[in-house]
Backbone bond lengths (Angstrom), bond angles and torsions (degrees), N, CA, C in turn:
res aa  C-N    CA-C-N  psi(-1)  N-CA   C-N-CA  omega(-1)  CA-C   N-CA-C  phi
1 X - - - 1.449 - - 1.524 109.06 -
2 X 1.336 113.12 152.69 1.408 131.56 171.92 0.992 126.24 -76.84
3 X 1.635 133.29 136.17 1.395 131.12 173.97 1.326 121.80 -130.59
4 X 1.206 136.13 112.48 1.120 135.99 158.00 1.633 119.85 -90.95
5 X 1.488 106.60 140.43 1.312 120.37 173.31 1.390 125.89 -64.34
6 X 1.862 118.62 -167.23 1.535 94.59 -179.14 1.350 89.09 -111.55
7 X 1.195 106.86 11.79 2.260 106.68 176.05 1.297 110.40 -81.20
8 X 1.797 106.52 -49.76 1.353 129.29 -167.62 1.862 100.21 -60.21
9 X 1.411 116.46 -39.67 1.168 135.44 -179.12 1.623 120.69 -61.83
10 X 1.657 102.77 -57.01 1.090 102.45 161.83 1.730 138.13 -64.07
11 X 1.437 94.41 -18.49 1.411 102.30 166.64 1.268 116.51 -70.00
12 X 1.532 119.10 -37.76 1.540 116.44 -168.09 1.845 105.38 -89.67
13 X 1.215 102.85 -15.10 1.683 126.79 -172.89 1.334 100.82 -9.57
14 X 1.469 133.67 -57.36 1.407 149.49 -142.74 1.650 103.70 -130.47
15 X 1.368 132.70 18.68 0.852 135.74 167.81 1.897 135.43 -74.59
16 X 1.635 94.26 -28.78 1.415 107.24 -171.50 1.598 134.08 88.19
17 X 1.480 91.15 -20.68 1.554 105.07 -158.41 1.380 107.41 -88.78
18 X 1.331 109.04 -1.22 1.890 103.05 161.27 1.712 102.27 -156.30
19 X 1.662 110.25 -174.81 1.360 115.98 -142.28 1.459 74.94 -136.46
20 X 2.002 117.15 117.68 0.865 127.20 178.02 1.756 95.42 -82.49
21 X 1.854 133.66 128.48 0.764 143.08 179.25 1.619 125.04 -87.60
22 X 1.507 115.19 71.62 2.015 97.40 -165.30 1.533 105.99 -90.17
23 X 1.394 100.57 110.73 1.520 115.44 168.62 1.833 113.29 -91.21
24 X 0.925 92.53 39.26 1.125 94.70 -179.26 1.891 123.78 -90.53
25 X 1.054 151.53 166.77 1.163 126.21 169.40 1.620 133.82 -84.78
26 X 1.128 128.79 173.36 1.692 114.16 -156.44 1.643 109.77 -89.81
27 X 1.245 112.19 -27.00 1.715 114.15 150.51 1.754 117.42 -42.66
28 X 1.581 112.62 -50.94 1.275 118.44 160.20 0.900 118.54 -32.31
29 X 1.030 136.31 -102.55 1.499 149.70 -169.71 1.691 108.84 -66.22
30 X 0.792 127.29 17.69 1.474 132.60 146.80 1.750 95.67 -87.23
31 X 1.086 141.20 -46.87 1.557 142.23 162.28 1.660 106.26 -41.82
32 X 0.914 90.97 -63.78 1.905 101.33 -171.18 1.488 114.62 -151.54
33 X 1.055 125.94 141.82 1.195 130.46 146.01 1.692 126.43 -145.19
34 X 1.463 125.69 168.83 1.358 128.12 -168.82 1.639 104.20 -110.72
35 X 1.452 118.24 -19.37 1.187 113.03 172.12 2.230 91.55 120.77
36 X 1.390 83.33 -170.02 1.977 82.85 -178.31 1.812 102.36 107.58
37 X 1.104 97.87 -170.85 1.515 129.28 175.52 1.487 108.48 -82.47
38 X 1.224 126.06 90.32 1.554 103.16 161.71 1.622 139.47 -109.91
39 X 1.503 93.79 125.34 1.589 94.71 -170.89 1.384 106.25 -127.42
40 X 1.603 117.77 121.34 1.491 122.01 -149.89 2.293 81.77 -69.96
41 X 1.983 90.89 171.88 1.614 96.98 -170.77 1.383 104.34 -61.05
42 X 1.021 113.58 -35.68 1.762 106.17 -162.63 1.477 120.39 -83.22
43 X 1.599 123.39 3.24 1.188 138.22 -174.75 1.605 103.29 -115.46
44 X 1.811 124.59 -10.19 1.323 103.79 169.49 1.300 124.75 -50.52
45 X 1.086 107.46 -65.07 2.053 121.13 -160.40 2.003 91.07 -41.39
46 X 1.534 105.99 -49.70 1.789 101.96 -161.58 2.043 92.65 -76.56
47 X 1.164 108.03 6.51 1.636 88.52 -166.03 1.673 104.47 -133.92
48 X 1.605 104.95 5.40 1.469 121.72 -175.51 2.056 110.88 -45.81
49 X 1.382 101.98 -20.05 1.618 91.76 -171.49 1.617 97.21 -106.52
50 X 1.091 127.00 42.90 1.033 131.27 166.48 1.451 105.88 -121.69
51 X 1.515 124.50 25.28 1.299 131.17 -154.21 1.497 101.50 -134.35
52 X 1.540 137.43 92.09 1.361 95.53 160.52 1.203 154.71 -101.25
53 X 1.426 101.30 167.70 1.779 113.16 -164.58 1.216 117.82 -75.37
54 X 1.514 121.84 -12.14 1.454 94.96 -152.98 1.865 90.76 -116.36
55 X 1.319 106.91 31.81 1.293 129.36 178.15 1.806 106.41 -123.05
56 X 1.151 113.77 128.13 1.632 115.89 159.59 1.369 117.24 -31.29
57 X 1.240 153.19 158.81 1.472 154.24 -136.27 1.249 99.25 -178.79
58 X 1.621 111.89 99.45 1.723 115.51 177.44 1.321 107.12 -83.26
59 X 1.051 148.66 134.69 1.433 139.41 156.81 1.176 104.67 -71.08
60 X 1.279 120.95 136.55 1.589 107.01 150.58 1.496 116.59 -162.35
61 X 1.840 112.93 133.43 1.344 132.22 -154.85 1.494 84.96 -113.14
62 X 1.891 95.67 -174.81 1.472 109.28 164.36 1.504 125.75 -62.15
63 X 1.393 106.07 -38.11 1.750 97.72 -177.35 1.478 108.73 -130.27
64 X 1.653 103.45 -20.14 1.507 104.20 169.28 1.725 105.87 130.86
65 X 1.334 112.24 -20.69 1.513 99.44 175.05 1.597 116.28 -77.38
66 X 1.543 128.54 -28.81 1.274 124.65 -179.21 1.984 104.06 -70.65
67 X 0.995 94.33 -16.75 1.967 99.58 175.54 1.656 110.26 -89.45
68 X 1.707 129.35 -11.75 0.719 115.55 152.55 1.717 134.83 -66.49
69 X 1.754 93.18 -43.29 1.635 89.62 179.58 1.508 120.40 -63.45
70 X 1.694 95.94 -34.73 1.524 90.86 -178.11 1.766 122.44 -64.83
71 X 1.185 99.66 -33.51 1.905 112.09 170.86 1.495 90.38 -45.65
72 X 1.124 109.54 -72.92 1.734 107.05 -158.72 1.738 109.87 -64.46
73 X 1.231 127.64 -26.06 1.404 119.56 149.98 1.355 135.36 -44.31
74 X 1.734 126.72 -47.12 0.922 165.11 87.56 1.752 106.31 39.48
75 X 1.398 96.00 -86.00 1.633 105.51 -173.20 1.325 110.71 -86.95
76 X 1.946 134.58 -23.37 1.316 119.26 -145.59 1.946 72.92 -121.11
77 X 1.031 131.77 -13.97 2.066 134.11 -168.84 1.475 118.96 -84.28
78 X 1.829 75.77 -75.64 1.490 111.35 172.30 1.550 121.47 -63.22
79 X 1.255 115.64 -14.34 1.350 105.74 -168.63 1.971 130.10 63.45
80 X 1.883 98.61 6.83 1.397 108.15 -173.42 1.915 107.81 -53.49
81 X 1.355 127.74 147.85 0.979 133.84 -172.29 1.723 110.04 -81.02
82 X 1.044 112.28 -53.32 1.536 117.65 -170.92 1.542 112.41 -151.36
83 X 1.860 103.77 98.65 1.370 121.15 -158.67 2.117 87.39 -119.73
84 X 1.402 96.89 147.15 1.640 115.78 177.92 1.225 99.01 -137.32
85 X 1.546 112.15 151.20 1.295 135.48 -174.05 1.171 111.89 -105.61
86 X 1.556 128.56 99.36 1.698 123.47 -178.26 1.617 106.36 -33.39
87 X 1.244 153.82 114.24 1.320 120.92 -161.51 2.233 91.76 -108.01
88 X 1.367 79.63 130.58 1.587 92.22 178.11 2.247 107.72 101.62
89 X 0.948 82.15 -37.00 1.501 92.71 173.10 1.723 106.50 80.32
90 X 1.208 90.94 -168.37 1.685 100.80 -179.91 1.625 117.37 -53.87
91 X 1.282 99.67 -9.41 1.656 99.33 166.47 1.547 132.33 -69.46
92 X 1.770 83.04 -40.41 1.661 107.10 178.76 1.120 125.45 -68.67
93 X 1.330 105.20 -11.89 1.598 126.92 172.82 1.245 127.28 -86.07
94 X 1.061 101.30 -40.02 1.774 118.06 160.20 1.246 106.26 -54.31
95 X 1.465 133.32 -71.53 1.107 157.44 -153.57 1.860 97.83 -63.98
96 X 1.590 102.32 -36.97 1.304 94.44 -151.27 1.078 111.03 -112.48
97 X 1.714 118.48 -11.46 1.436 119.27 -169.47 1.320 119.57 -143.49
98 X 1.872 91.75 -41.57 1.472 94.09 157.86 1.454 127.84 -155.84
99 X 1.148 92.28 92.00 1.732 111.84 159.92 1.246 140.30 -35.94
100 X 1.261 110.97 21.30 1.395 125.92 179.41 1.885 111.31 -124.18
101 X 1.332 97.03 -23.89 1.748 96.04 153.81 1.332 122.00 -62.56
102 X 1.449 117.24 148.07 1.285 138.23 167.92 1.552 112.41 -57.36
103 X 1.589 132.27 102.05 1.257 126.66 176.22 1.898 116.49 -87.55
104 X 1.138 112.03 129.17 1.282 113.10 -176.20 1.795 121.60 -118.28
């Protein structure tokens, strides 16, 4: 599996060329969020074509393990072509870029 950082991320942030994925839950991101697609974990698989494919697919959770399973749903289910793992999650972002979000 693939990982992108929250530097590597922020560099591409405004690029277009992939679909930041927040599976996170909607209490979450009432705390914080970075922006993206959000579709809490348990609604990907029924909500997967609302996703697109022919764009890179960041996952990204709170710390990074709920973005692993979904990557591997994603790439080993779905048949998605080219899936990345926020690596560290919305924490790492805080931590790493911007410190002015609410960490939970």
């Amino acid at each position: 599996m693939k990982y992108i950082t929250p530097l590597e991320y922020k560099e591409r942030q405004n690029n277009n060329d992939a679909v930041l994925l927040d599976i996170r839950e909607p209490y979450e991101l009432d705390i914080c969020t970075i922006g993206g697609l959000h579709i809490p974990m348990a609604e990907v698989a029924s909500r997967a074509s609302e996703i697109d494919q022919s764009k890179e697919v960041i996952v990204l959770c709170r710390s990074g393990k709920r973005a692993e399973s979904v990557a591997n749903l994603l790439v080993t289910d779905l048949e998605f072509p080219n899936v990345s793992i926020f690596e560290g999650g919305i924490l790492a972002w805080i931590d790493q870029v911007d410190s002015s979000l609410e960490a939970y």
